[in-house]
C-alpha positions as CSV (number, residue, x, y, z in Angstrom):
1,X,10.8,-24.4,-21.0
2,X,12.0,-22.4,-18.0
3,X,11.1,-20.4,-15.3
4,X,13.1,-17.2,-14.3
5,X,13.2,-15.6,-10.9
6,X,14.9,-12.3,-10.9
7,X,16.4,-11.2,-7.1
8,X,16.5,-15.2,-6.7
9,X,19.3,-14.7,-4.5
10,X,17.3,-12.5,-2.2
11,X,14.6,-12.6,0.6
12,X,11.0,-12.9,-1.4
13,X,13.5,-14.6,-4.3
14,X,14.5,-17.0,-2.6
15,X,11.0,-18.5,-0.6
16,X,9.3,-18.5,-4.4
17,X,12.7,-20.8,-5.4
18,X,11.5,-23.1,-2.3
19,X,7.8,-22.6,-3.2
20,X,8.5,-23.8,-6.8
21,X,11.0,-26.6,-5.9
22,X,8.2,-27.8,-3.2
23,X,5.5,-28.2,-6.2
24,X,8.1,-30.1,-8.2
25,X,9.6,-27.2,-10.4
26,X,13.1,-27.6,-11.1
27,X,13.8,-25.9,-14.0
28,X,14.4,-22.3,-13.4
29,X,16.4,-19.9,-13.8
30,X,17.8,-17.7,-10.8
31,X,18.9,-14.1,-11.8
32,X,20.2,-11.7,-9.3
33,X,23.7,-9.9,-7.8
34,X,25.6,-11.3,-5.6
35,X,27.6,-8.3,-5.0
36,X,26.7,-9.1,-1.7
37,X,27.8,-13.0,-1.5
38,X,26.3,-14.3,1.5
39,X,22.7,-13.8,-0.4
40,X,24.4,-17.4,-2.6
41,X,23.2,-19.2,1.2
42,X,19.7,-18.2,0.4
43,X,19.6,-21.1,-2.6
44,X,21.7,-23.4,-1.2
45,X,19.0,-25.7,-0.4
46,X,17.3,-24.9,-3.7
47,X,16.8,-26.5,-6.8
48,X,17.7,-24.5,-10.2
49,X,19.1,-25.1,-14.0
50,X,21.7,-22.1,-14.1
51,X,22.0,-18.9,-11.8
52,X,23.1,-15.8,-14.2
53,X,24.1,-12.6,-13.2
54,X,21.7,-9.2,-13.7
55,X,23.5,-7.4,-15.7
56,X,24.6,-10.4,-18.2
57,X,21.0,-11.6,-18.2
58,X,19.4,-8.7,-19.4
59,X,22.4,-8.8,-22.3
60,X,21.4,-11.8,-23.0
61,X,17.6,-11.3,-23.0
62,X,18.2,-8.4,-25.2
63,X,20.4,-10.6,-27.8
64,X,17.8,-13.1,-28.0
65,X,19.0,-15.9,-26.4
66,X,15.9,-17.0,-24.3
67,X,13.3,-16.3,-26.9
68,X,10.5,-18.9,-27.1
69,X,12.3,-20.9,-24.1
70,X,10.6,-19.0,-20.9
71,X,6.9,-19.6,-19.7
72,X,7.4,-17.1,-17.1
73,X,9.3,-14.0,-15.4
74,X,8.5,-13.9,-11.3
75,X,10.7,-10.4,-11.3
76,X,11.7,-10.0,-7.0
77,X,14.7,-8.0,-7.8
78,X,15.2,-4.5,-6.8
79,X,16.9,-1.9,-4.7
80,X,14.9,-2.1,-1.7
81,X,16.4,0.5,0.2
82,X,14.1,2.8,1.2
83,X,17.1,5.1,2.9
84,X,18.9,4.8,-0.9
85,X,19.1,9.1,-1.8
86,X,21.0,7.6,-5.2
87,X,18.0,8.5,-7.4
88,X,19.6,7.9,-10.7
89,X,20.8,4.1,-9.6
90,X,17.4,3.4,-8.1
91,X,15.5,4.7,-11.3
92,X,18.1,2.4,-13.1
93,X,18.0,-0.5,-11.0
94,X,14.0,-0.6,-10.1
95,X,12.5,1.1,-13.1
96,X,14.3,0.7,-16.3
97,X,15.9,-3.1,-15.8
98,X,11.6,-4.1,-14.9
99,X,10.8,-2.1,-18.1
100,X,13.4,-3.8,-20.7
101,X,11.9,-7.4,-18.8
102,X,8.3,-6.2,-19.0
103,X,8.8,-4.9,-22.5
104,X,10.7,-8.2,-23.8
105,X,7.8,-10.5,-22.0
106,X,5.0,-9.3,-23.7
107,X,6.7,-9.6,-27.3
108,X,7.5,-13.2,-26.2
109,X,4.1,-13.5,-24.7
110,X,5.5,-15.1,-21.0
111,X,3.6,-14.3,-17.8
112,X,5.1,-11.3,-15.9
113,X,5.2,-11.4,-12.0
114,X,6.5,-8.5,-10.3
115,X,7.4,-6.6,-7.1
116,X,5.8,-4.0,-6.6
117,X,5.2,-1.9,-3.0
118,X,3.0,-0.3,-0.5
119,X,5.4,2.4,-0.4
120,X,3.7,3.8,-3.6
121,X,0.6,4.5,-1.4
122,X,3.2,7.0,0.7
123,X,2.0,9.0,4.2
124,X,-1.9,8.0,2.9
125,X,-4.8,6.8,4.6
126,X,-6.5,5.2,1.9
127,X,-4.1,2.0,0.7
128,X,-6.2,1.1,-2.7
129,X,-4.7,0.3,-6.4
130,X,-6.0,3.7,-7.0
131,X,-4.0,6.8,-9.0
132,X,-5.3,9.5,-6.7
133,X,-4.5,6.8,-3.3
134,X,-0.2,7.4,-4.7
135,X,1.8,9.9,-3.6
136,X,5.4,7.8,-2.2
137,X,7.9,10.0,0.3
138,X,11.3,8.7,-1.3
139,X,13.1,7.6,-4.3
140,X,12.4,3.9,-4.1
141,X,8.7,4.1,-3.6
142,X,9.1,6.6,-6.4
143,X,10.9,4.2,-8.6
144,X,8.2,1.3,-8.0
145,X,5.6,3.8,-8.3
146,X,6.7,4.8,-11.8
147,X,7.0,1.3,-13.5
148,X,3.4,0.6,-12.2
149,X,2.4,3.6,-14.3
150,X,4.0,1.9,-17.3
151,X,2.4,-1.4,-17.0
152,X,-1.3,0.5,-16.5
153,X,-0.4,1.7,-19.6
154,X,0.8,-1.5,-21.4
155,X,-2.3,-3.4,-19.5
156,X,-4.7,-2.7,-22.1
157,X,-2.9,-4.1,-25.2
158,X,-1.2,-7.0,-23.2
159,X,-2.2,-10.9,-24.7
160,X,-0.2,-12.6,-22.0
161,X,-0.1,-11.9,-18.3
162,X,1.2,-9.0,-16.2
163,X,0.3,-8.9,-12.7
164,X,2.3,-6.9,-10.1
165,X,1.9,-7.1,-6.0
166,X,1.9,-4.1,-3.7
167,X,4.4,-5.6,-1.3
168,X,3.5,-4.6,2.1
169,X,5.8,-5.1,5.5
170,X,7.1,-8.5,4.7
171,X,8.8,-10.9,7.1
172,X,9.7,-14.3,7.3
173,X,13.2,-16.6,6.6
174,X,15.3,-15.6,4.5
175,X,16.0,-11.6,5.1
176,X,19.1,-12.4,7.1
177,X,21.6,-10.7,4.7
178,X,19.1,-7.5,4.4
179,X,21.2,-6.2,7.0
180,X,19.2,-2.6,8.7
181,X,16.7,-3.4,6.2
182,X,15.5,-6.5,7.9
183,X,12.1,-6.8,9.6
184,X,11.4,-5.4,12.7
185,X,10.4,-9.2,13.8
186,X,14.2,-10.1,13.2
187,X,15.8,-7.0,14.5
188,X,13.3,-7.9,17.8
189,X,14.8,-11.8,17.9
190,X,18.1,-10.7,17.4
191,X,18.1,-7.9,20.2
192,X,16.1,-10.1,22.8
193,X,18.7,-13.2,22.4
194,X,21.9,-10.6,22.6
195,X,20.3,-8.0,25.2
196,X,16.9,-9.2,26.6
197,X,15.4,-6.6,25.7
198,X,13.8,-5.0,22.5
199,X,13.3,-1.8,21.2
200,X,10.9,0.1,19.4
201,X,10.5,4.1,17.9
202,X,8.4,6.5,21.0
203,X,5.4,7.5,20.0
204,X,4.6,9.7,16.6
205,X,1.9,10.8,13.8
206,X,-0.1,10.8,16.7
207,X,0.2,7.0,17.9
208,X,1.6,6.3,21.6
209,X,4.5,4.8,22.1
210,X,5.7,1.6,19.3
211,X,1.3,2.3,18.3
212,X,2.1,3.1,14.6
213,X,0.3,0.5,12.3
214,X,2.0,-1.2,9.9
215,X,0.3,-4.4,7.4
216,X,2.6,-6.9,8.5
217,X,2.6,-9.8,6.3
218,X,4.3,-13.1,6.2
219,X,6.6,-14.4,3.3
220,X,4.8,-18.0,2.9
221,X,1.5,-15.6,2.2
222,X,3.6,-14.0,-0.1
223,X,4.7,-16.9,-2.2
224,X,1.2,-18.4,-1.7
225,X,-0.2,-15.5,-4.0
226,X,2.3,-15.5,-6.6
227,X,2.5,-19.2,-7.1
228,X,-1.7,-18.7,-7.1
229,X,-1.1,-16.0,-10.1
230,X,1.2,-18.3,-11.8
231,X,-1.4,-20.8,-11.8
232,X,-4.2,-18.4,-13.2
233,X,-2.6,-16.4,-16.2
234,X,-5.9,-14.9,-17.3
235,X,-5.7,-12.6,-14.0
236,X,-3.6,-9.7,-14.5
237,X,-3.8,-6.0,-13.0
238,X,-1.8,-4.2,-9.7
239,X,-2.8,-6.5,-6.6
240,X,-1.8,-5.5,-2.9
241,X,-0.4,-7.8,-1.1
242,X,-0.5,-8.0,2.6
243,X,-3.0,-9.5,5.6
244,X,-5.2,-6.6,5.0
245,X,-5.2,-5.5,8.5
246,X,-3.2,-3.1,10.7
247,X,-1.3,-4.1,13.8
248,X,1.0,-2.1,16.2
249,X,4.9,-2.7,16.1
250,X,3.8,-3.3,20.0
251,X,2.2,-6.5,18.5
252,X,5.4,-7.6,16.6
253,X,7.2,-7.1,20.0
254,X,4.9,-8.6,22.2
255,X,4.6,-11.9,19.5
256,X,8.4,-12.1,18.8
257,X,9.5,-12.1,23.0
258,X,6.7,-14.3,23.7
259,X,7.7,-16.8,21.0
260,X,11.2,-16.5,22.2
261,X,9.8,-16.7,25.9
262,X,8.3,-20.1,24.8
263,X,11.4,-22.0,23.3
264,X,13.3,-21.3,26.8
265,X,10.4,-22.4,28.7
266,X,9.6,-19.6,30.0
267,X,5.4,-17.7,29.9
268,X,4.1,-15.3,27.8
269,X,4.0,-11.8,29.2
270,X,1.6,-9.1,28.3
271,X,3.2,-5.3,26.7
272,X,2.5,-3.6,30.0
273,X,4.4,-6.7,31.7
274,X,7.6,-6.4,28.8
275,X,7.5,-2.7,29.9
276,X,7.7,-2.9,33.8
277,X,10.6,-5.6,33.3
278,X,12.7,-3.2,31.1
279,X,12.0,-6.2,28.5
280,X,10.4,-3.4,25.5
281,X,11.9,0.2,25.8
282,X,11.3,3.2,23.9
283,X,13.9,5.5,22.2
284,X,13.5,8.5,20.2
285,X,12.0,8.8,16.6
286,X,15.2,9.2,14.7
287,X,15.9,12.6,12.4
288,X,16.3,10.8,9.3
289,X,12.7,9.3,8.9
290,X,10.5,12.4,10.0
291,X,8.8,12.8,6.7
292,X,9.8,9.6,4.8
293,X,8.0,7.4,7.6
294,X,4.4,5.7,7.4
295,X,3.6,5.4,10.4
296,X,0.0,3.7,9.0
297,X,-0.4,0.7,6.7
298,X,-3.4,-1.6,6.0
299,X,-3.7,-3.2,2.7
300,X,-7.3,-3.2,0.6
301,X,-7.3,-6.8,-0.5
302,X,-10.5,-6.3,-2.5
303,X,-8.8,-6.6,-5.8
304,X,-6.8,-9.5,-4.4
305,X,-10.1,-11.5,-3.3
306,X,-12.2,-10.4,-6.4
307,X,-9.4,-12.3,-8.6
308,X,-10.4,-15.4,-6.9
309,X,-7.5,-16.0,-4.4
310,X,-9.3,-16.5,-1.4
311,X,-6.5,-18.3,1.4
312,X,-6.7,-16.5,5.1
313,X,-3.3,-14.4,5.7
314,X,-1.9,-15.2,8.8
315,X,-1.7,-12.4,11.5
316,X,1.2,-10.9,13.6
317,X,1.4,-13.4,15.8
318,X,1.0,-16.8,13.9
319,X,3.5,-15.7,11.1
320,X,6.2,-14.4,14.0
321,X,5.7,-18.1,16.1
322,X,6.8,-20.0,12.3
323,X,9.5,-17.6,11.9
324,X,10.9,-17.5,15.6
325,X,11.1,-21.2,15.5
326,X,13.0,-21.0,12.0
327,X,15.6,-18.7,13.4
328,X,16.2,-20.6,16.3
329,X,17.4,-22.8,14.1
330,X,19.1,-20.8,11.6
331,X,20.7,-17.6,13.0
């Protein structure tokens, strides 16, 4: 029996590869487009049984070939392009490829894992796996939005497992290849080791300058929650997953210099100290967000902690010091 990891390739993808090969699981499946092939470097230290393309592997699911070989689905990938304006190849890509995998894992009875996203919850206050909490401002929030619909619907009737996670800001090793839609934790290392400096959006939505909240969350918390699922197939539902707290992107600046700071020897400054320097600057909110930006996140984990998993999610600044160190080492 098998395990398949869709998007294996990619950023979350790729850390529940490592989490799986670090409990001793070898036999799995990666599925995922390497259109874009520097993702391959991703699973180069990985363990796996076969990689197979999308677009072959759902052929291939829908011919029958895996049928009563797969104990479970952990389904990572999508179009996560929140600039993507394509609607018809996100609708494709995020909502009818989940709903053929959905679809074929409850006939075949095999736990279903999947990606879902905070940016269902759109320009809200209220971030809760609640209908009338919904509203997402673009196409891919849209598209993860409307396969969550589907699987309230299916919920009901399903005998196996389907549990999907409201991804919030994640960050963490791995995201390299993401390009502009990286972190803001590895645009901020990238930009203070090539200028010194780092920049962040002027104030907006009513928040001062780089103020706007986000629910930051690191990738190990990520896989940590999915490998707990995995582990506890009786749980199913729409989970949000994040720290379940709100901190500035002046926090994520402050964290990421500081920890770069550290590794040349140098002392931790304070925001008003990065400021005076010229080390955090400001620039100008740009015209293709206004209205498609949240400028506030903060996960409800209630659901998350009534479903038993209980492990602390580590803040802004102890996720940023373990991934600092990484791409030191890496990048």
């Amino acid at each position: 029996m098998y395990i398949i990891v869709t998007g294996a390739a990619g950023f979350i993808g790729s850390n529940i590869v490592k989490g799986l090969n670090a409990r001793g699981e070898k036999r799995i499946i990666a599925v995922d487009n390497l259109t874009k092939a520097d993702k391959f470097k991703n699973l180069v230290d990985c363990e796996i049984v076969d990689f197979i393309d999308k677009h072959d592997f759902i052929a291939r699911i829908q011919a029958g070939h895996f049928d009563g070989e797969i104990d479970a689905i952990l389904h990572q990938g999508a179009c996560s392009d929140t600039m993507e304006t394509d609607g018809r190849y996100m609708l494709e890509n995020n909502y009818r490829y989940s709903q053929i995998l959905l679809d074929w894992s409850l006939e075949q009875d095999v736990q279903f894992l999947y990606a879902s996203s905070a940016a269902t919850y759109g320009g809200g206050s209220i971030f809760r796996e609640e209908r009338e909490c919904e509203g997402p401002l673009n196409v891919y929030g849209y598209s993860k939005f409307l396969f969550d619909q589907i699987v309230r619907q299916r919920l009901n009737s399903a005998t196996s497992q389907v549990a999907g996670f409201r991804y919030f800001n994640v960050y963490g090793p791995g995201e390299q290849h993401k390009g502009r839609m990286a972190s803001v934790a590895f645009h901020h290392f990238n930009q203070y080791r090539a200028e010194g400096k780092v920049r962040l959006f002027e104030g907006t939505h009513g928040y001062g300058n780089g103020e706007q909240r986000r629910d930051f969350v690191f990738v190990g918390d990520v896989v940590k929650v999915n490998l707990w699922f995995l582990d506890h197939p009786e749980q199913s539902g729409i989970f949000n997953l994040g720290s379940g707290r709100a901190q500035c992107f002046n926090d994520v600046a402050v964290a990421t210099v500081n920890a770069c700071r550290a590794l040349e020897g140098k002392p931790a400054l304070t925001l008003a100290e990065l400021c005076a320097q010229g080390i955090v600057e400001y620039i100008a909110f740009p015209e293709a967000l206004k209205g498609k930006y949240q400028a506030f996140t903060q996960g409800d984990l209630a659901r998350l902690r009534t479903a038993g998993y209980d492990a602390a999610m580590a803040t802004v600044e102890e996720g940023i010091a373990q991934y600092v160190a990484w791409l030191d080492k890496h990048v």
